[in-house]
CHARMM-style PDB file with segment names, atoms N, HN, CA, C and O in Angstrom:
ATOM      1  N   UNK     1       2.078 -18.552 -14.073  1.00  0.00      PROA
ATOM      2  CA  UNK     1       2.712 -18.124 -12.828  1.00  0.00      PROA
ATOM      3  C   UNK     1       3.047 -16.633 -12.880  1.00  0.00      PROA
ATOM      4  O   UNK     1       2.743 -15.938 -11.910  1.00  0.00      PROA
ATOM      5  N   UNK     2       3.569 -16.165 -13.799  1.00  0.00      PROA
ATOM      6  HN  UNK     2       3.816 -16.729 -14.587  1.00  0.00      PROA
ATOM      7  CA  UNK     2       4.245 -14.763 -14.182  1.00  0.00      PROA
ATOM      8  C   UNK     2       2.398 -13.968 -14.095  1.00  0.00      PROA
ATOM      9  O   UNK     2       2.094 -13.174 -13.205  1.00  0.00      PROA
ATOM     10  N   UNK     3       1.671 -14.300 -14.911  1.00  0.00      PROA
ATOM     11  HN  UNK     3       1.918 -14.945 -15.634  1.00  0.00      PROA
ATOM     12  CA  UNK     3       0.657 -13.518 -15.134  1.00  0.00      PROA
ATOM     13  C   UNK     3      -0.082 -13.336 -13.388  1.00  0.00      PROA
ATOM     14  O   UNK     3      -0.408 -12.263 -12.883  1.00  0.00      PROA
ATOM     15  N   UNK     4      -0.146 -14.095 -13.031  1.00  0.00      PROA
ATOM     16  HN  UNK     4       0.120 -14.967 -13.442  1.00  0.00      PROA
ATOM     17  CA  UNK     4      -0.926 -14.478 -11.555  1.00  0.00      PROA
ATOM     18  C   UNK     4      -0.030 -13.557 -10.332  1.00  0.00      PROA
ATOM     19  O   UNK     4      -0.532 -13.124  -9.295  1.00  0.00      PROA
ATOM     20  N   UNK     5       1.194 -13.419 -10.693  1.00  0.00      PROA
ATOM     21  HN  UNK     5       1.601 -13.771 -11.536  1.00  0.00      PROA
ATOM     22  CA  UNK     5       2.360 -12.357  -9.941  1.00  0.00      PROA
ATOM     23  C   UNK     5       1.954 -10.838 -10.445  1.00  0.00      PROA
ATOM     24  O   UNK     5       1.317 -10.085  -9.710  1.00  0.00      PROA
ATOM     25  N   UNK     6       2.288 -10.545 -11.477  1.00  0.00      PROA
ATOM     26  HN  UNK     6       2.806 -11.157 -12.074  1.00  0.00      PROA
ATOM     27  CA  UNK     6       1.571  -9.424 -12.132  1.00  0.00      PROA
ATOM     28  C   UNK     6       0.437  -8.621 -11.522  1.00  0.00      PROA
ATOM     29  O   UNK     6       0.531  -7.425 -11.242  1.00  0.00      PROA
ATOM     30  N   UNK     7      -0.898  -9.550 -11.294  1.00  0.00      PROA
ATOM     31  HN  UNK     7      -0.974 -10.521 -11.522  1.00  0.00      PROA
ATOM     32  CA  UNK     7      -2.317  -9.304 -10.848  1.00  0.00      PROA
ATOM     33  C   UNK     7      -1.976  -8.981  -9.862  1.00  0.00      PROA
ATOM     34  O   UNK     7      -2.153  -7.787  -9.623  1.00  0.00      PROA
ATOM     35  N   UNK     8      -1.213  -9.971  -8.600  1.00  0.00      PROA
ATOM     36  HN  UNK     8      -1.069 -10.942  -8.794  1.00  0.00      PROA
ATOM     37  CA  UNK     8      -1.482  -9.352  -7.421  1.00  0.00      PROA
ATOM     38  C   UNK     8      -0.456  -8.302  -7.143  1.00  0.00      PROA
ATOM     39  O   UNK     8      -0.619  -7.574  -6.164  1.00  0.00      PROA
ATOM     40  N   UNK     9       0.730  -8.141  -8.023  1.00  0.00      PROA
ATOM     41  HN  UNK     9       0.862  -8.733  -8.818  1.00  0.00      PROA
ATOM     42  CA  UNK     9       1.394  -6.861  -7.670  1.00  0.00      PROA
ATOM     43  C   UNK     9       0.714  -5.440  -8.012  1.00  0.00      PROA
ATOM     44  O   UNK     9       1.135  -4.460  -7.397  1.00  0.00      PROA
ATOM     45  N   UNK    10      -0.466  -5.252  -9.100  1.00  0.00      PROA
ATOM     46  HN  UNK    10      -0.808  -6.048  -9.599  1.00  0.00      PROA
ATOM     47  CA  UNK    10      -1.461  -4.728  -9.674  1.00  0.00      PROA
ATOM     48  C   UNK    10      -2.428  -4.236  -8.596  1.00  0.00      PROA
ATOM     49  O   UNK    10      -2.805  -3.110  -8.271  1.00  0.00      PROA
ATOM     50  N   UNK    11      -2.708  -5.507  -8.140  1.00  0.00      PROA
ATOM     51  HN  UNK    11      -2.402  -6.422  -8.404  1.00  0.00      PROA
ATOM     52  CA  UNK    11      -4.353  -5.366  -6.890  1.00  0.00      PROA
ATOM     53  C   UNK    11      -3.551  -4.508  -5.718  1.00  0.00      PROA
ATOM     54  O   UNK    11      -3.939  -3.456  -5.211  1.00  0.00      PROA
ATOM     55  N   UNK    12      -2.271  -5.269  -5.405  1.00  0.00      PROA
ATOM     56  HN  UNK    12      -1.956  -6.124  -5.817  1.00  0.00      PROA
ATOM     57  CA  UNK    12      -1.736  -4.345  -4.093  1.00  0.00      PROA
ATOM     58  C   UNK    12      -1.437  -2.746  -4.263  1.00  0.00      PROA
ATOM     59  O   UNK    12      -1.753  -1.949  -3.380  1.00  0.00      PROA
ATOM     60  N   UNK    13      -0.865  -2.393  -5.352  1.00  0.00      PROA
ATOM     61  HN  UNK    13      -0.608  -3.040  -6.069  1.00  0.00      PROA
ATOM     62  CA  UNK    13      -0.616  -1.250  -5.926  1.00  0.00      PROA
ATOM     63  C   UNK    13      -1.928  -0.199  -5.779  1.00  0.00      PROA
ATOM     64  O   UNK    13      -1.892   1.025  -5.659  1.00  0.00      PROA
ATOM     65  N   UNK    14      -3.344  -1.280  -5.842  1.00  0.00      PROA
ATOM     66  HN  UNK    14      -3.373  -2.275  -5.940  1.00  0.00      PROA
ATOM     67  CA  UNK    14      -4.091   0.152  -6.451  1.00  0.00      PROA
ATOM     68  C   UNK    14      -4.801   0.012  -5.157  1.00  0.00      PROA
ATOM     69  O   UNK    14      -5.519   0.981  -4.910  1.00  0.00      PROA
ATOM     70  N   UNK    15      -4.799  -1.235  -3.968  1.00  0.00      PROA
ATOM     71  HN  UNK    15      -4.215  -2.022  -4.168  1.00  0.00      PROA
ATOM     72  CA  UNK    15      -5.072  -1.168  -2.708  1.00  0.00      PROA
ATOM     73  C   UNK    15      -4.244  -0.281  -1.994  1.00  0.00      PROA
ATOM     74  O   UNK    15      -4.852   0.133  -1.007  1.00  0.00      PROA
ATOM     75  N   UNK    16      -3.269   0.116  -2.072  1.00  0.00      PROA
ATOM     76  HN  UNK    16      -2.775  -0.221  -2.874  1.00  0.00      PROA
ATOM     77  CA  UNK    16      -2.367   1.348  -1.340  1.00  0.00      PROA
ATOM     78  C   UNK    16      -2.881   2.511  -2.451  1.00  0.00      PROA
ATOM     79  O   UNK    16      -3.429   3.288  -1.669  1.00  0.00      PROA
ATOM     80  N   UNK    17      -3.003   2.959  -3.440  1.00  0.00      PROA
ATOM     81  HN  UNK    17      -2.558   2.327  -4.075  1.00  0.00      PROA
ATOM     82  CA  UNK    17      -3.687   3.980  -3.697  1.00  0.00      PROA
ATOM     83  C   UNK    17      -5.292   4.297  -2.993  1.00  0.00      PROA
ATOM     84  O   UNK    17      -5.646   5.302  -2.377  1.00  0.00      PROA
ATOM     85  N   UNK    18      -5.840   3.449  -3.224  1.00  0.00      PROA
ATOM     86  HN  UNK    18      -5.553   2.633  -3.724  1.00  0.00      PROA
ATOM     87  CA  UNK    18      -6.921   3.318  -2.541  1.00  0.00      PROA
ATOM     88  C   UNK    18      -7.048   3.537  -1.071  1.00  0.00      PROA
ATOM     89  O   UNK    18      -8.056   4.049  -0.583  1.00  0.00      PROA
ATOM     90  N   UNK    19      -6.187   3.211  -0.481  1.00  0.00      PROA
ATOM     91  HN  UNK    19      -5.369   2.795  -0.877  1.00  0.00      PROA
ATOM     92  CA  UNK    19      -5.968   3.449   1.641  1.00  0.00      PROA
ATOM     93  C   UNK    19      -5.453   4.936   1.355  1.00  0.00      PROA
ATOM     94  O   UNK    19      -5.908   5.692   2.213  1.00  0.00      PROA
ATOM     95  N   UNK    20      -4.863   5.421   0.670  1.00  0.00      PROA
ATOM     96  HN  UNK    20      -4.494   4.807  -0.027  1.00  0.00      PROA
ATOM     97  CA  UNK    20      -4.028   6.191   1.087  1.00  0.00      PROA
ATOM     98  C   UNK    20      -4.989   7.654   0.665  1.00  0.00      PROA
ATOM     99  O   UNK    20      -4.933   8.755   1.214  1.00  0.00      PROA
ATOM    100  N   UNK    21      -5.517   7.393  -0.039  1.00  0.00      PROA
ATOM    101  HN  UNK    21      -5.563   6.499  -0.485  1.00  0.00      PROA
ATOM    102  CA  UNK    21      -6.544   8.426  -0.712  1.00  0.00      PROA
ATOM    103  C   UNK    21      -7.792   8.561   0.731  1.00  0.00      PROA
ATOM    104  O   UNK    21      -8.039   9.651   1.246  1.00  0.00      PROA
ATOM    105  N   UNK    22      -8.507   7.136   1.231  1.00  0.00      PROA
ATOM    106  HN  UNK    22      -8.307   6.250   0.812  1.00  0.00      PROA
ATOM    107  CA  UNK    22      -8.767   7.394   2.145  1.00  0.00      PROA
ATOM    108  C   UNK    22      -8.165   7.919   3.503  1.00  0.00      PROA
ATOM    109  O   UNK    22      -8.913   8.580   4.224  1.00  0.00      PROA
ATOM    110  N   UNK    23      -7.151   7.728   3.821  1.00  0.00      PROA
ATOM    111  HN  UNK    23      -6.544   7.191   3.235  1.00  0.00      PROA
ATOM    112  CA  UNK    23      -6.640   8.482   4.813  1.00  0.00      PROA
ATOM    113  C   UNK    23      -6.556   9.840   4.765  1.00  0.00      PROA
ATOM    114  O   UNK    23      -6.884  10.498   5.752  1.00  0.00      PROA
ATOM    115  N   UNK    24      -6.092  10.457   3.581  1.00  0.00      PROA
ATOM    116  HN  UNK    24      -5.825   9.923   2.779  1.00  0.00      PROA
ATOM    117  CA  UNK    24      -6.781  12.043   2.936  1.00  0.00      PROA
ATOM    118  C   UNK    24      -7.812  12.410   3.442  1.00  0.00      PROA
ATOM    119  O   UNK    24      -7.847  13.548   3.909  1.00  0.00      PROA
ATOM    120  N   UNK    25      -9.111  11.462   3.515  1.00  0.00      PROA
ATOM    121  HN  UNK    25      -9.083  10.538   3.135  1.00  0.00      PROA
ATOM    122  CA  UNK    25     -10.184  12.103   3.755  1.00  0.00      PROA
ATOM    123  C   UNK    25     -10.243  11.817   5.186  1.00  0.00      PROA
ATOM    124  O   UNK    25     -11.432  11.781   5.503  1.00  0.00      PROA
ATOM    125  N   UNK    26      -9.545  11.614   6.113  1.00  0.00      PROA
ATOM    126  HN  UNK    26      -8.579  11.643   5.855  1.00  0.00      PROA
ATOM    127  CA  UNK    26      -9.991  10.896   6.966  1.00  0.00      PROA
ATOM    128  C   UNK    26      -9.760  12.618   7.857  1.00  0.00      PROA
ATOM    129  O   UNK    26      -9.234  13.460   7.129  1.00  0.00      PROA
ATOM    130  N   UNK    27     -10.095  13.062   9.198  1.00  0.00      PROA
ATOM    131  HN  UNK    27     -10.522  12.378   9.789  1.00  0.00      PROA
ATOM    132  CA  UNK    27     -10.404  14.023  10.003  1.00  0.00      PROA
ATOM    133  C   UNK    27      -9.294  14.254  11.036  1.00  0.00      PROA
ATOM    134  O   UNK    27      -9.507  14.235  12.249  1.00  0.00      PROA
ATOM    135  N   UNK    28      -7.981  14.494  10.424  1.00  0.00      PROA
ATOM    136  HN  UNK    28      -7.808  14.509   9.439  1.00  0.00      PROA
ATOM    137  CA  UNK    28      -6.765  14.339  11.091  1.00  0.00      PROA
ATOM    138  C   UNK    28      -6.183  14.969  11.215  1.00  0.00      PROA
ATOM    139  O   UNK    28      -6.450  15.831  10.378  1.00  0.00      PROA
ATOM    140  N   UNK    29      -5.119  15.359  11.960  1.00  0.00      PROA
ATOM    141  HN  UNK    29      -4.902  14.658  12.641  1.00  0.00      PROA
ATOM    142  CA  UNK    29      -4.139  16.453  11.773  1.00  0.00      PROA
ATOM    143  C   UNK    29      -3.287  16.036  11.331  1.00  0.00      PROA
ATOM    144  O   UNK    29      -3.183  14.825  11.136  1.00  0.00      PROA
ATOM    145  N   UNK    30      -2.033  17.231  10.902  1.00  0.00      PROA
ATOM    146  HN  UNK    30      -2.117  18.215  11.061  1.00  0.00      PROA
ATOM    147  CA  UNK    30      -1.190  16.664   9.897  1.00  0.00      PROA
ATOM    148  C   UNK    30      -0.003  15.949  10.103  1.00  0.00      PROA
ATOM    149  O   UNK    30       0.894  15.831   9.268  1.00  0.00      PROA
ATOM    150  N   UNK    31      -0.015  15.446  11.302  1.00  0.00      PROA
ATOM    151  HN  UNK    31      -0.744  15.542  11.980  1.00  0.00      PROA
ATOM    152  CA  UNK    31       1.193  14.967  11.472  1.00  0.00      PROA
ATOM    153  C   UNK    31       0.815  13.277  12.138  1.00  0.00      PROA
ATOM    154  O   UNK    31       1.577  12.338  12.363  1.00  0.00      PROA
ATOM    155  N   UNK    32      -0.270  13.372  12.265  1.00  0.00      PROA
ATOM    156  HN  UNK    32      -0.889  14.136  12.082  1.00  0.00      PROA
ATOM    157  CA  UNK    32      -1.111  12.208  12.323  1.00  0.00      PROA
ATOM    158  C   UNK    32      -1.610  11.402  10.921  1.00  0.00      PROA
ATOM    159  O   UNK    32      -1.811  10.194  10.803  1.00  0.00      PROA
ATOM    160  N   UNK    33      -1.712  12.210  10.139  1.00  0.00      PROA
ATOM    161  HN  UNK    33      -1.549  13.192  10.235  1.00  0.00      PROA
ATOM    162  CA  UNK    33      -2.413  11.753   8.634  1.00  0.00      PROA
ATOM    163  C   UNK    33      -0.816  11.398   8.434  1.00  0.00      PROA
ATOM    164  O   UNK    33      -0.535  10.244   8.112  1.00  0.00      PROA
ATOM    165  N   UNK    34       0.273  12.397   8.625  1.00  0.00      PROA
ATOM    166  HN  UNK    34       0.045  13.335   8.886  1.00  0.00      PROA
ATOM    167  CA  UNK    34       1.640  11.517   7.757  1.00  0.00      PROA
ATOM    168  C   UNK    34       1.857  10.550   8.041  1.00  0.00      PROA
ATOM    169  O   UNK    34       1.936   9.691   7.163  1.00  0.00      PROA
ATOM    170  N   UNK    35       2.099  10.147   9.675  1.00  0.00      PROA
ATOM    171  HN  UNK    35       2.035  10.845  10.388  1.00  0.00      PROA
ATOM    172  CA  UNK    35       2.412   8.693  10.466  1.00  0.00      PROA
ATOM    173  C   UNK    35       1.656   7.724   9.688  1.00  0.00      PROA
ATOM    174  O   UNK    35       2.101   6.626   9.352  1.00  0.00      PROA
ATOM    175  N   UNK    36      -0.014   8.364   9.295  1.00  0.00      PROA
ATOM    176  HN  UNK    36      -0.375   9.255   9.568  1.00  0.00      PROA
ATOM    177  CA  UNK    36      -0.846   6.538   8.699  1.00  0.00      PROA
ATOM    178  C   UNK    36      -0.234   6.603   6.906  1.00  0.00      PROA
ATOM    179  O   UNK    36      -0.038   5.591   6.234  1.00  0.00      PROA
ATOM    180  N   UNK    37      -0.094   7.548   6.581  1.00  0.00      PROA
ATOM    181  HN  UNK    37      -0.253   8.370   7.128  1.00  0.00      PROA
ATOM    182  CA  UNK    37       0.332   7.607   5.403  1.00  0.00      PROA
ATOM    183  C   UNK    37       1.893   6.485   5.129  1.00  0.00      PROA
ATOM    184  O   UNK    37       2.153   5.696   4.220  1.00  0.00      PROA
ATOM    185  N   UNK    38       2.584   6.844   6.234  1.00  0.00      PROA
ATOM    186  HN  UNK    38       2.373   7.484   6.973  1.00  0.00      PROA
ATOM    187  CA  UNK    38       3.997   6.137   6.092  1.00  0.00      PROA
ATOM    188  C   UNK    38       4.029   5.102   6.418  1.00  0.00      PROA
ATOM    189  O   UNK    38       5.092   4.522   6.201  1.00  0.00      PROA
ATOM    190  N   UNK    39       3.013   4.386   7.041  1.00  0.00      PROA
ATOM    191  HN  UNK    39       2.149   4.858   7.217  1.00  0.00      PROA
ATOM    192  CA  UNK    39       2.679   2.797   7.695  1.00  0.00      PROA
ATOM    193  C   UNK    39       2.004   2.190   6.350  1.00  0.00      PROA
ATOM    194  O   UNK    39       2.543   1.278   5.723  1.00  0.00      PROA
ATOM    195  N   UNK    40       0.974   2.685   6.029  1.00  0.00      PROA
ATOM    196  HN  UNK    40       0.536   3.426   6.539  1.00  0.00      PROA
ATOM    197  CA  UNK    40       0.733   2.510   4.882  1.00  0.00      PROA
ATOM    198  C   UNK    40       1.549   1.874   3.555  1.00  0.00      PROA
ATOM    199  O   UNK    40       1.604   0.756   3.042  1.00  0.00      PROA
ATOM    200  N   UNK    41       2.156   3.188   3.273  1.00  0.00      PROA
ATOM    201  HN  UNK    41       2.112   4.096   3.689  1.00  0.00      PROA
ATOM    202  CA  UNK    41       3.251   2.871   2.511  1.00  0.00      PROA
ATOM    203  C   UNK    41       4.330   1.789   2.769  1.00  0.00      PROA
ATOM    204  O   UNK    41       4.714   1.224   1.745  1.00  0.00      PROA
ATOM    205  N   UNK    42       5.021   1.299   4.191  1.00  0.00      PROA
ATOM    206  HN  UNK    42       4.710   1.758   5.023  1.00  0.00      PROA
ATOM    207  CA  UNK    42       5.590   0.556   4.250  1.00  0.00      PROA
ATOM    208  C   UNK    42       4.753  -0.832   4.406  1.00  0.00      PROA
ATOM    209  O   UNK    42       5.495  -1.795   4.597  1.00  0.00      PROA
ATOM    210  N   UNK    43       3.624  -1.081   4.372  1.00  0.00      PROA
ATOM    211  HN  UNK    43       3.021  -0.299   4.217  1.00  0.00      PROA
ATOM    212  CA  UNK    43       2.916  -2.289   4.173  1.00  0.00      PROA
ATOM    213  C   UNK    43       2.930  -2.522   3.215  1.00  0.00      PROA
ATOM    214  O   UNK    43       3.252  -3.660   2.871  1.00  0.00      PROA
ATOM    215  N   UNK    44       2.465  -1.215   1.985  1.00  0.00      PROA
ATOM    216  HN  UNK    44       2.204  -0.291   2.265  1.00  0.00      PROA
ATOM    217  CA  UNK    44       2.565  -1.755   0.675  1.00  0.00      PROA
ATOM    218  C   UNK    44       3.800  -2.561  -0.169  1.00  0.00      PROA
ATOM    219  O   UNK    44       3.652  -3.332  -1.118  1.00  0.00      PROA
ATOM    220  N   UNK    45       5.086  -2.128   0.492  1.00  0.00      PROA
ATOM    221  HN  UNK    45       5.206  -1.502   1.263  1.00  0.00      PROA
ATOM    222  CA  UNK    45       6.078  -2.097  -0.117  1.00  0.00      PROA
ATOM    223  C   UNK    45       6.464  -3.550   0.357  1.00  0.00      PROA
ATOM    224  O   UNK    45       6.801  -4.424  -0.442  1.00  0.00      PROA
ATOM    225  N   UNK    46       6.386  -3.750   1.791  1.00  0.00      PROA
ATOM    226  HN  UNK    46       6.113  -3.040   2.440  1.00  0.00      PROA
ATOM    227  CA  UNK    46       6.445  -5.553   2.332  1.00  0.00      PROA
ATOM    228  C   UNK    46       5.476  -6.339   1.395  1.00  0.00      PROA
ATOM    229  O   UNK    46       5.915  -7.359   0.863  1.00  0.00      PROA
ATOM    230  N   UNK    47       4.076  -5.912   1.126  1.00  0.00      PROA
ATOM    231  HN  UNK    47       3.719  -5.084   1.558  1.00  0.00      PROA
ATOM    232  CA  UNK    47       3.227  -6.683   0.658  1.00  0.00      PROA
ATOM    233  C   UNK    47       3.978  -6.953  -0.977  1.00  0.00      PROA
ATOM    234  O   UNK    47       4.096  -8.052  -1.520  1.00  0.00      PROA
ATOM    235  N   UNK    48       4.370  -5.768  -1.472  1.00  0.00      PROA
ATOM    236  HN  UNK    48       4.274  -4.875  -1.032  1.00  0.00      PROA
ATOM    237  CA  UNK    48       4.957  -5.739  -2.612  1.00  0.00      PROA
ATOM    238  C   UNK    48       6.430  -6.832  -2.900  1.00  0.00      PROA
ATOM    239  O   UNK    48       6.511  -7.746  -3.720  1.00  0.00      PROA
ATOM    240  N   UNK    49       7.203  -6.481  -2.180  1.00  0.00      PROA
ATOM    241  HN  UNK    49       7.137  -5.738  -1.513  1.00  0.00      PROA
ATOM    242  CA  UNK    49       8.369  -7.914  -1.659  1.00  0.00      PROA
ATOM    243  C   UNK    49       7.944  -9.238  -1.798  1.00  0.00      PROA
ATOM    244  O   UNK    49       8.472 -10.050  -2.558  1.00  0.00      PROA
ATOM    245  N   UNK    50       6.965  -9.466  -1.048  1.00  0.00      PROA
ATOM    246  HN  UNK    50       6.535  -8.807  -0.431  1.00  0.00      PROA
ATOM    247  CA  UNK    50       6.026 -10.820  -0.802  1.00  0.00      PROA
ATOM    248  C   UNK    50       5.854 -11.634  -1.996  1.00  0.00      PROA
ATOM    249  O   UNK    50       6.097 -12.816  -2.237  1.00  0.00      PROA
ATOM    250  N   UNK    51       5.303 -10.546  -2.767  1.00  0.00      PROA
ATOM    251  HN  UNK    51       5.106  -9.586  -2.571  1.00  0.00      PROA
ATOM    252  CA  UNK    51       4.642 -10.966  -4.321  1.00  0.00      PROA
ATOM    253  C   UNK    51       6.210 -11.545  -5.429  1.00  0.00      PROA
ATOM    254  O   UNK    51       6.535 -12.488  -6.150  1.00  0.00      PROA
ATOM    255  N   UNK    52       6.666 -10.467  -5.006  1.00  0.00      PROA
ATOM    256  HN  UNK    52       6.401  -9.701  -4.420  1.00  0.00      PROA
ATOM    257  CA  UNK    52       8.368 -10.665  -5.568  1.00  0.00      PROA
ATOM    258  C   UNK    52       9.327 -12.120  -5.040  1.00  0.00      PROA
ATOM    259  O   UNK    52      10.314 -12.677  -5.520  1.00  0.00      PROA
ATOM    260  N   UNK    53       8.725 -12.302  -4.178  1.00  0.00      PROA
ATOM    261  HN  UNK    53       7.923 -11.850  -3.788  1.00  0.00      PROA
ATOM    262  CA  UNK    53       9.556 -13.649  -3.769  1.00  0.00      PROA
ATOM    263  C   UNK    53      10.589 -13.089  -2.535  1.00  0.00      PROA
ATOM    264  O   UNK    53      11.325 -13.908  -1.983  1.00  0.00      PROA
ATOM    265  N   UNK    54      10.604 -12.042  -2.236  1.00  0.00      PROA
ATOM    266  HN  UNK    54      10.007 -11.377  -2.684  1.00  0.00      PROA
ATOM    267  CA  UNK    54      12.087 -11.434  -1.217  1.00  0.00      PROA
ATOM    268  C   UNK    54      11.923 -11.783  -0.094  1.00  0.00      PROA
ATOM    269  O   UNK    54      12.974 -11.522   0.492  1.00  0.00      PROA
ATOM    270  N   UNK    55      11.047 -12.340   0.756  1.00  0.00      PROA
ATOM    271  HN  UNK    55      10.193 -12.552   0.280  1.00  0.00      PROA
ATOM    272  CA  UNK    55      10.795 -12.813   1.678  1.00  0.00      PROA
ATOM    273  C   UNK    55       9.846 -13.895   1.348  1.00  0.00      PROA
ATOM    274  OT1 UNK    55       9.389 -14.609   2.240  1.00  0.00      PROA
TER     275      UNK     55
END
């Protein structure tokens, strides 16, 4: 159970590195790239909760 929590707190972690690196590349201005950047980030952090049991 512990190991299987681990993985997916792991996979989500490097899936928000991964979005967020693409949004970098993405053809935006900068105050547009922050907004997806900060949605981003707060998905990760719910998705991250999830895994944790907090919801």
């Amino acid at each position: 159970m512990g190991a299987s929590v681990l993985i997916g707190i792991l996979i989500t972690f490097l899936v928000v590195i991964l979005v967020l690196y693409l949004v970098q590349r993405l053809p935006l201005d900068a105050r547009a790239r922050q907004i997806a950047q900060i949605i981003v980030i707060i998905i990760g952090i719910i998705s991250l909760l999830k895994y944790l049991a907090v919801f």
